[in-house]
C-alpha positions in Angstrom: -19.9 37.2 -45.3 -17.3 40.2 -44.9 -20.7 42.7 -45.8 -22.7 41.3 -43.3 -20.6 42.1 -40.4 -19.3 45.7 -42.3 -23.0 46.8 -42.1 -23.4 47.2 -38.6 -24.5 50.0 -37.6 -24.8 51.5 -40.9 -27.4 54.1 -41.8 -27.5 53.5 -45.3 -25.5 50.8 -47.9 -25.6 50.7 -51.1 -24.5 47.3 -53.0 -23.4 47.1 -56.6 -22.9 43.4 -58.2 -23.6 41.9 -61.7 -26.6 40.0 -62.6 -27.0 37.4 -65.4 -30.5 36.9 -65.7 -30.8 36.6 -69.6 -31.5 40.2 -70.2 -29.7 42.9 -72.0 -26.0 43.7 -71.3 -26.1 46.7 -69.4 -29.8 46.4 -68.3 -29.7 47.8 -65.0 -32.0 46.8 -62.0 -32.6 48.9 -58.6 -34.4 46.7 -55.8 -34.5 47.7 -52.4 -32.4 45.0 -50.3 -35.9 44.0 -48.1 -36.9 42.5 -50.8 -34.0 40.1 -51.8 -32.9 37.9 -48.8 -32.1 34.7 -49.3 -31.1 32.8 -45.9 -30.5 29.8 -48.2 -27.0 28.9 -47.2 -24.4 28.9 -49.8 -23.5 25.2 -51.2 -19.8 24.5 -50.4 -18.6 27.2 -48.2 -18.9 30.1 -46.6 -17.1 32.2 -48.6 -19.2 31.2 -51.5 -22.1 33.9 -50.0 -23.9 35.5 -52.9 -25.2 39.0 -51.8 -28.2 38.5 -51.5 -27.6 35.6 -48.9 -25.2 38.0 -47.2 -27.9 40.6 -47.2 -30.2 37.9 -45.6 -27.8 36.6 -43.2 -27.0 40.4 -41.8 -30.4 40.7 -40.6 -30.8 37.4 -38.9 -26.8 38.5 -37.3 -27.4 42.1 -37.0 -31.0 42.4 -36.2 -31.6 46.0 -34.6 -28.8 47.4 -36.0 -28.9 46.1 -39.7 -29.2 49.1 -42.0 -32.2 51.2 -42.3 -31.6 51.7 -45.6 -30.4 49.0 -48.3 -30.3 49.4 -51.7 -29.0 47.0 -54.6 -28.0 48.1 -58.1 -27.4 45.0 -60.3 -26.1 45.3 -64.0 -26.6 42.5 -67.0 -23.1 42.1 -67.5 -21.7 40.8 -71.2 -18.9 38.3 -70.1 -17.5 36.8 -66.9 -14.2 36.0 -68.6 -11.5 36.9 -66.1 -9.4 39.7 -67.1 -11.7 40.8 -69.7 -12.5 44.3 -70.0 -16.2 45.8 -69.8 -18.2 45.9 -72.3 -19.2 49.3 -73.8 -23.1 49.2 -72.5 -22.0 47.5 -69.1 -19.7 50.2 -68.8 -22.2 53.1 -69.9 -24.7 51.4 -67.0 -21.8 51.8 -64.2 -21.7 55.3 -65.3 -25.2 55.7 -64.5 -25.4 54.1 -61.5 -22.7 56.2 -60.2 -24.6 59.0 -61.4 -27.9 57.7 -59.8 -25.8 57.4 -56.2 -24.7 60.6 -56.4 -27.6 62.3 -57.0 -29.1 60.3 -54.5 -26.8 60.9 -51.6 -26.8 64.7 -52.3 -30.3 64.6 -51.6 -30.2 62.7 -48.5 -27.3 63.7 -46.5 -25.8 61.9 -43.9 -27.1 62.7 -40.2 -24.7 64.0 -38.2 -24.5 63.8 -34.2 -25.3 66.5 -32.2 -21.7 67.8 -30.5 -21.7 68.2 -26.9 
């Protein structure tokens, strides 16, 4: 629930989670946020908020000033084990997702405010 109320007022945010779908480890998946809200609640408690029904729950909350621009990267992970170390093709699809965002930022810079 923490994302929902660190978006206000945000321009642009970019959110990076794993996905377990049945698909390759390390398959990657780029979906703009519009189209994954889920204003489902979460079974249990709050805290239990998956993103997408965090993403769902900021525009209901934030409504005019929910980003303009939301963008979700999910990666097919390999194991969930805690404390166990990536797995050489999730790892190589981090790498390109940080790639991706930086060449993506660099071609859409922030807006700055006018001084005066």
């Amino acid at each position: 629930m923490d994302v929902a109320f660190a978006m206000r007022g945000a321009r642009r945010v970019i959110l990076i989670d794993a996905s377990t779908i049945g698909v390759p480890p390390g398959t990657i998946h780029r979906v703009p946020g519009e189209e994954l809200t889920d204003l489902r609640p979460p079974e249990g408690n709050l805290h239990r908020f998956r993103w997408d029904q965090a993403l769902g729950f900021a525009q209901w909350l934030l409504k005019d000033d929910y980003p303009e621009d939301v963008t979700v990267w999910l990666v097919e992970g390999e194991t969930f084990e805690v404390g166990e170390p990536l797995s050489e093709s999730v790892q190589q699809a981090i790498e390109q997702i940080a790639d991706e965002i930086a060449h993506d930022v660099s071609q859409q810079p922030l807006e700055r405010e006018a001084d005066g």
